[in-house]
DOLOZA-67484 format. One record per residue: residue number from 0; chain; x negated, y, z of N, C-alpha, C, CB in turn. Coordinates in Angstrom, 1 decimal. Glycine has a CB too. Layout:
BEGIN
REC,k,c,n_east,n_north,n_up,ca_east,ca_north,ca_up,c_east,c_north,c_up,cb_east,cb_north,cb_up
REC,NUM,A,X,Y,Z,X,Y,Z,X,Y,Z,X,Y,Z
...
***
This chain:
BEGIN
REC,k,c,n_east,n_north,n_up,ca_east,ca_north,ca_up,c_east,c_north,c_up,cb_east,cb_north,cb_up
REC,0,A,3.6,-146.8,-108.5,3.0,-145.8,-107.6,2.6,-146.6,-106.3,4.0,-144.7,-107.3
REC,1,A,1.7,-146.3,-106.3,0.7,-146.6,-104.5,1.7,-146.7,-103.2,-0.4,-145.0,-104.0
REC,2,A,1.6,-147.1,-102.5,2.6,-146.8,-100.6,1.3,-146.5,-100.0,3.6,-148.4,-99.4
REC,3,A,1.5,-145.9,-99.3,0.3,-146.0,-98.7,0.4,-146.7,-97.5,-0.2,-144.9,-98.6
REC,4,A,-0.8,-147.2,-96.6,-0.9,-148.4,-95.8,0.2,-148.2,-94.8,-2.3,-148.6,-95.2
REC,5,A,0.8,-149.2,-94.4,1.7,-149.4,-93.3,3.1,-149.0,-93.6,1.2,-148.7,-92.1
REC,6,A,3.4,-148.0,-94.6,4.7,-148.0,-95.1,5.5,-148.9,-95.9,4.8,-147.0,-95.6
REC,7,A,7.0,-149.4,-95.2,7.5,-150.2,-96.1,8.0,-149.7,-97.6,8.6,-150.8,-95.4
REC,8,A,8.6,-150.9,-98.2,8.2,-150.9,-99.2,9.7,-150.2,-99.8,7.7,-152.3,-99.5
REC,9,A,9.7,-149.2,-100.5,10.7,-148.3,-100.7,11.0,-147.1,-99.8,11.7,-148.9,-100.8
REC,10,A,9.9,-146.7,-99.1,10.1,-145.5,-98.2,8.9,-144.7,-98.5,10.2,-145.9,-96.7
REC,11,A,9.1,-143.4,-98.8,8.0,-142.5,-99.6,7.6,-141.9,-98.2,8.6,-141.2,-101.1
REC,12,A,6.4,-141.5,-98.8,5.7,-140.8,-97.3,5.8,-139.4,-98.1,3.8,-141.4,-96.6
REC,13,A,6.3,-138.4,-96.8,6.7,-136.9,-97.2,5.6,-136.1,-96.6,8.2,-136.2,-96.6
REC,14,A,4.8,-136.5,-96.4,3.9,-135.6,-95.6,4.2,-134.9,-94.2,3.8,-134.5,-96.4
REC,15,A,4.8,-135.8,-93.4,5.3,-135.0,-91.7,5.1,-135.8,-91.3,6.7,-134.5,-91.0
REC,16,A,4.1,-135.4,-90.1,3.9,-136.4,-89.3,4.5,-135.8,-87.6,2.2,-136.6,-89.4
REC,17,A,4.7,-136.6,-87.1,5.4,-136.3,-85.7,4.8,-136.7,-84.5,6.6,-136.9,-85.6
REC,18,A,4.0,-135.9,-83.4,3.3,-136.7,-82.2,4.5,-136.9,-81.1,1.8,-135.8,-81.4
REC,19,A,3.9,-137.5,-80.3,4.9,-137.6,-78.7,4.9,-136.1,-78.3,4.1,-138.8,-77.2
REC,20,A,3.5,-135.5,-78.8,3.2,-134.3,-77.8,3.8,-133.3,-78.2,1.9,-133.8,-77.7
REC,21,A,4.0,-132.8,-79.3,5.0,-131.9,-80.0,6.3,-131.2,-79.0,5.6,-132.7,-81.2
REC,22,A,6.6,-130.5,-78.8,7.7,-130.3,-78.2,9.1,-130.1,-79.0,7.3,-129.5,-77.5
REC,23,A,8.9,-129.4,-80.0,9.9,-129.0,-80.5,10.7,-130.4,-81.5,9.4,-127.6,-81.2
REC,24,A,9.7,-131.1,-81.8,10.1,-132.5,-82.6,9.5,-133.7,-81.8,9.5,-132.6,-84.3
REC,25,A,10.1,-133.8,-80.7,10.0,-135.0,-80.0,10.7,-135.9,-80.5,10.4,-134.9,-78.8
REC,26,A,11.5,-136.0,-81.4,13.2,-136.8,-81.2,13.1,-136.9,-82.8,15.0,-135.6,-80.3
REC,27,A,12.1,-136.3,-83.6,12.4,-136.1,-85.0,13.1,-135.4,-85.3,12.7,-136.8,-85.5
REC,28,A,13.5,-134.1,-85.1,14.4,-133.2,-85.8,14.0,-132.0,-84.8,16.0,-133.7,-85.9
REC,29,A,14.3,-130.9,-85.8,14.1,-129.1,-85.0,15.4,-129.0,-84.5,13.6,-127.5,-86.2
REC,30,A,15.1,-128.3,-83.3,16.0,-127.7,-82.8,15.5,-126.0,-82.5,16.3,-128.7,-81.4
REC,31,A,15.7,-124.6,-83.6,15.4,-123.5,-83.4,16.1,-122.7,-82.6,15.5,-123.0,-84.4
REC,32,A,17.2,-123.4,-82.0,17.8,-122.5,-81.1,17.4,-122.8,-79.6,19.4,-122.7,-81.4
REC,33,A,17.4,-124.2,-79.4,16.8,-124.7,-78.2,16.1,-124.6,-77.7,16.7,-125.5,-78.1
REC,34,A,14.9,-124.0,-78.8,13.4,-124.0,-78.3,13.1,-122.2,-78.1,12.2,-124.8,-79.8
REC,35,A,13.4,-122.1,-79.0,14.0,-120.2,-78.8,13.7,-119.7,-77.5,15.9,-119.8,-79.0
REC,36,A,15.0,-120.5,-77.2,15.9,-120.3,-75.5,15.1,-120.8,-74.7,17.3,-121.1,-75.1
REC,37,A,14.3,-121.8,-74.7,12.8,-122.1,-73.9,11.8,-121.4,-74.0,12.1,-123.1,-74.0
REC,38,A,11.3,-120.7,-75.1,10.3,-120.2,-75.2,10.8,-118.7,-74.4,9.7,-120.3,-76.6
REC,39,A,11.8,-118.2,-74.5,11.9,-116.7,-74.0,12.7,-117.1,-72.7,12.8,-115.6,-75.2
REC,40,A,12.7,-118.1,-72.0,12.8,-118.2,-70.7,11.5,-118.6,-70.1,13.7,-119.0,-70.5
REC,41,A,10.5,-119.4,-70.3,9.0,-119.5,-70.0,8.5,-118.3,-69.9,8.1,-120.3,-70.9
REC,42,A,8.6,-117.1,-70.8,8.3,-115.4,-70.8,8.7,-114.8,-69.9,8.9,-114.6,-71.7
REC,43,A,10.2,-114.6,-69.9,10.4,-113.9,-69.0,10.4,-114.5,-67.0,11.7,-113.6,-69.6
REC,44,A,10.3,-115.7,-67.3,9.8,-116.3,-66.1,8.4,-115.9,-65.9,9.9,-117.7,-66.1
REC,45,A,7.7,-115.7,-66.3,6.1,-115.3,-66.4,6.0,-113.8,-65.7,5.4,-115.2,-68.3
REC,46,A,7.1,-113.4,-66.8,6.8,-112.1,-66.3,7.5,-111.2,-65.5,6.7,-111.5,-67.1
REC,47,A,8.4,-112.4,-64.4,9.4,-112.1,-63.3,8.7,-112.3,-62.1,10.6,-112.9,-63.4
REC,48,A,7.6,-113.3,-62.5,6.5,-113.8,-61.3,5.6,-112.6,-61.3,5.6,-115.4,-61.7
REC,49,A,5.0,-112.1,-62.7,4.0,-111.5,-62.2,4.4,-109.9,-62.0,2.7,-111.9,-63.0
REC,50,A,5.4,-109.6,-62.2,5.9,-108.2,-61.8,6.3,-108.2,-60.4,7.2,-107.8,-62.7
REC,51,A,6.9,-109.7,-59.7,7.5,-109.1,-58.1,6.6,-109.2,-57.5,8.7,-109.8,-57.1
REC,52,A,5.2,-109.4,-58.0,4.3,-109.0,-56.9,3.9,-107.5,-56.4,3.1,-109.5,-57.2
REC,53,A,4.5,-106.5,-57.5,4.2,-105.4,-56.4,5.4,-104.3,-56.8,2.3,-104.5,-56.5
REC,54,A,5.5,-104.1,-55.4,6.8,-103.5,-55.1,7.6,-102.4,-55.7,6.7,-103.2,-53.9
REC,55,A,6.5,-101.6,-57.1,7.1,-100.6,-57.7,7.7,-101.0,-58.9,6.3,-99.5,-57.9
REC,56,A,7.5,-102.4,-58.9,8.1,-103.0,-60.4,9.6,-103.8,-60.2,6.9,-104.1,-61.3
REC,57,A,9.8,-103.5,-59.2,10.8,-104.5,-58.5,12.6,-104.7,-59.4,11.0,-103.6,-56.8
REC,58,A,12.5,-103.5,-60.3,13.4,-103.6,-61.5,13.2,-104.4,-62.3,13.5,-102.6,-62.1
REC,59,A,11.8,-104.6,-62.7,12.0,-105.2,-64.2,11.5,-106.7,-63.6,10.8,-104.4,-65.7
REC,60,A,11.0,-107.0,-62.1,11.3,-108.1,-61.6,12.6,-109.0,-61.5,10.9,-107.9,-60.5
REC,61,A,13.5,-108.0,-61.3,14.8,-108.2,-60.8,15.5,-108.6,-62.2,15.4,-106.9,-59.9
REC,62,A,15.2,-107.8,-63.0,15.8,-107.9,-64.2,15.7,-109.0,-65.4,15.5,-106.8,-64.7
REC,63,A,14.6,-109.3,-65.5,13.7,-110.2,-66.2,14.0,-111.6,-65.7,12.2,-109.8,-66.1
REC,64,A,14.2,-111.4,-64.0,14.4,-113.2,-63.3,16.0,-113.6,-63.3,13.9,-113.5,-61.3
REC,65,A,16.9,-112.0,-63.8,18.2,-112.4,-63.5,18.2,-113.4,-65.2,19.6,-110.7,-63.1
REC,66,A,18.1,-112.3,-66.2,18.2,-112.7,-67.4,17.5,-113.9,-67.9,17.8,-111.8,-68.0
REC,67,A,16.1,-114.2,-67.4,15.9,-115.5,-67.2,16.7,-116.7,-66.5,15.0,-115.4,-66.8
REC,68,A,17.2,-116.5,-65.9,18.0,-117.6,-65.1,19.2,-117.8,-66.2,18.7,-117.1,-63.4
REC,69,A,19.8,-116.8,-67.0,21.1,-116.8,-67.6,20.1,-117.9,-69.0,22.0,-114.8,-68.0
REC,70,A,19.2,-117.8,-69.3,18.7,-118.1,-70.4,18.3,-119.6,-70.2,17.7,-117.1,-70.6
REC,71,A,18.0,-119.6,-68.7,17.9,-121.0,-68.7,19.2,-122.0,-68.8,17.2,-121.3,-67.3
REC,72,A,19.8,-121.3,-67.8,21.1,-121.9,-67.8,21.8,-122.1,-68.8,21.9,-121.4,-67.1
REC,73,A,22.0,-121.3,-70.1,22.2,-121.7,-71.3,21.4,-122.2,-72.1,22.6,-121.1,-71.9
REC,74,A,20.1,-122.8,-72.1,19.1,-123.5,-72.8,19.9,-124.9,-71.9,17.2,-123.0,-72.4
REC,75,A,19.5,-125.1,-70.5,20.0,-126.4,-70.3,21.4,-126.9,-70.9,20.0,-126.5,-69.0
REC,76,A,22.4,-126.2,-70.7,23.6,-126.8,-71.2,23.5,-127.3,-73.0,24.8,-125.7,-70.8
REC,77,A,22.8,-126.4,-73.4,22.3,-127.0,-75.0,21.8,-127.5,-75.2,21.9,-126.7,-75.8
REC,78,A,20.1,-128.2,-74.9,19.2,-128.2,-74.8,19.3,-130.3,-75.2,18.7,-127.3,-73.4
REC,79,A,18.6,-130.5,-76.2,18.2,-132.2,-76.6,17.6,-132.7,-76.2,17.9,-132.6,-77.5
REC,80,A,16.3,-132.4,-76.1,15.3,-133.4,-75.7,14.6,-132.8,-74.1,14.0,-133.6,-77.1
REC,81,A,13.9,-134.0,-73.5,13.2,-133.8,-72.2,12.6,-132.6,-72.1,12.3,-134.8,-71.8
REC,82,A,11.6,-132.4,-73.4,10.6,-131.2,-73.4,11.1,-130.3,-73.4,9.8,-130.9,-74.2
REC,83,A,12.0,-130.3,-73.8,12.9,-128.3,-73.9,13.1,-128.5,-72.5,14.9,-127.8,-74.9
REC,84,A,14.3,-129.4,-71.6,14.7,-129.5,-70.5,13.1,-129.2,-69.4,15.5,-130.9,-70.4
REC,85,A,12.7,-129.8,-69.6,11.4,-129.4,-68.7,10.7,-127.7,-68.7,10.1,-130.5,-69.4
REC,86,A,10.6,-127.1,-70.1,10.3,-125.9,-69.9,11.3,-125.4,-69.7,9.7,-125.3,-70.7
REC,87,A,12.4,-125.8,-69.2,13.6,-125.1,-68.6,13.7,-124.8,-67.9,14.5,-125.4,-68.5
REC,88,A,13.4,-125.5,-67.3,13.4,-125.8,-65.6,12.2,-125.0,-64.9,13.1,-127.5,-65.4
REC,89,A,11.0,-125.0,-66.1,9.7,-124.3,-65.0,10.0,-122.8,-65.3,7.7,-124.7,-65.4
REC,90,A,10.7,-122.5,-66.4,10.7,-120.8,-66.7,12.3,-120.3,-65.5,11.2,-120.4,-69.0
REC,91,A,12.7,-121.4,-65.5,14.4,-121.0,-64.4,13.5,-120.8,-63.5,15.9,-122.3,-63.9
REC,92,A,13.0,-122.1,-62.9,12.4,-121.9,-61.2,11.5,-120.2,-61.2,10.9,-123.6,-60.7
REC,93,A,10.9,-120.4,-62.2,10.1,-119.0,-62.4,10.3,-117.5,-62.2,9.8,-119.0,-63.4
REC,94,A,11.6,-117.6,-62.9,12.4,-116.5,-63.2,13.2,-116.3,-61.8,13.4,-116.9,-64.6
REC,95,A,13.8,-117.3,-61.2,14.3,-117.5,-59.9,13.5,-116.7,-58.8,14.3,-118.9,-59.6
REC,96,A,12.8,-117.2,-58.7,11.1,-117.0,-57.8,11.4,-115.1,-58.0,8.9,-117.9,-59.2
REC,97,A,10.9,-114.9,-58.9,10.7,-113.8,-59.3,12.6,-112.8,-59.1,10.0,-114.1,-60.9
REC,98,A,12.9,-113.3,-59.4,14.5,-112.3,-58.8,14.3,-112.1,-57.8,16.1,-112.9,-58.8
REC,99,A,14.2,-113.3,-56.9,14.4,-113.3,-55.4,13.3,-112.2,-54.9,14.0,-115.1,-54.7
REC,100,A,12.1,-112.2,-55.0,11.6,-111.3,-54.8,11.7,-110.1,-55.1,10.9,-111.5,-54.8
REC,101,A,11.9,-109.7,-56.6,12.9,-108.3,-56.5,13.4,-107.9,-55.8,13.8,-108.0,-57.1
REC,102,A,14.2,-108.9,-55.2,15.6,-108.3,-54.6,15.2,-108.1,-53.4,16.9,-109.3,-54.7
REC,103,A,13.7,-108.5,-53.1,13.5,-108.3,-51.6,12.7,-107.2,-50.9,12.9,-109.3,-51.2
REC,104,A,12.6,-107.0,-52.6,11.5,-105.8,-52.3,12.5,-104.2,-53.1,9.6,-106.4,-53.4
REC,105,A,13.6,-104.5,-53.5,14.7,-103.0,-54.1,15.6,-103.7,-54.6,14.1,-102.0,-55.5
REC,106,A,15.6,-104.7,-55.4,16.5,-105.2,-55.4,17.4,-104.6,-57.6,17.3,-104.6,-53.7
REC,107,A,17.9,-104.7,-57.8,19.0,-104.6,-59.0,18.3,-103.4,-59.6,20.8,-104.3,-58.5
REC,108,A,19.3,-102.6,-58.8,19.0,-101.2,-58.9,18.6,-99.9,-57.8,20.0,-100.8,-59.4
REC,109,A,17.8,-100.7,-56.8,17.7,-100.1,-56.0,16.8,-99.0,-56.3,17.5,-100.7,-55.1
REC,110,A,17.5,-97.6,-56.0,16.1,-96.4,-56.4,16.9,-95.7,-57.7,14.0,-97.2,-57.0
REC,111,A,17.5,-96.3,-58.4,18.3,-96.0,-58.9,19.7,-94.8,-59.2,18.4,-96.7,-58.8
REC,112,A,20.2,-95.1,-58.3,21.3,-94.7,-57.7,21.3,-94.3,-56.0,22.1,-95.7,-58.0
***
């Protein structure tokens, strides 16, 4: 049987290829839990930013940046490679951003109770 070019000699090519750019297989291997936890912290950071901009959504601002922060914070402490850690970091700050302004504008449960 054939190799094909550049592979040594006893190593079968499986059909995977792997870029630098990839995030989830930076390192060669999936991580489903890691990336999970980034992808639904980048979300709810999105949508912690664009809810505390006006002041009647100030719940699901508040809510969305608290739960994002928790999400980050347990992505980071799990988390393998740079690229997860990096969308960690922008969906926390995000999510952060966005609490803080909830909270400045009602806060938790303000209106609530």
């Amino acid at each position: 049987m054939a190799q094909p070019i550049g592979q040594p000699q006893g190593q079968a090519h499986h059909g995977k290829s792997y870029t630098s750019f990839s995030v989830e297989h930076s390192d060669g291997q999936a991580h489903p839990l890691q990336n999970t936890l980034a992808a639904i912290t980048v979300v709810l950071g999105a949508i912690a930013i664009a809810t505390c901009m006006f002041r009647g959504l100030h719940l699901l601002a508040s809510w969305t940046g608290l739960v994002g922060i928790l999400t980050a914070a347990w992505g980071q402490y799990i988390s393998v490679t740079t690229a997860e850690r990096f969308l960690l970091v922008i969906g926390g700050v995000a999510a952060a951003v966005g609490l803080g302004i909830g909270i400045a504008h009602g806060g938790l449960l303000g209106g609530v109770f």
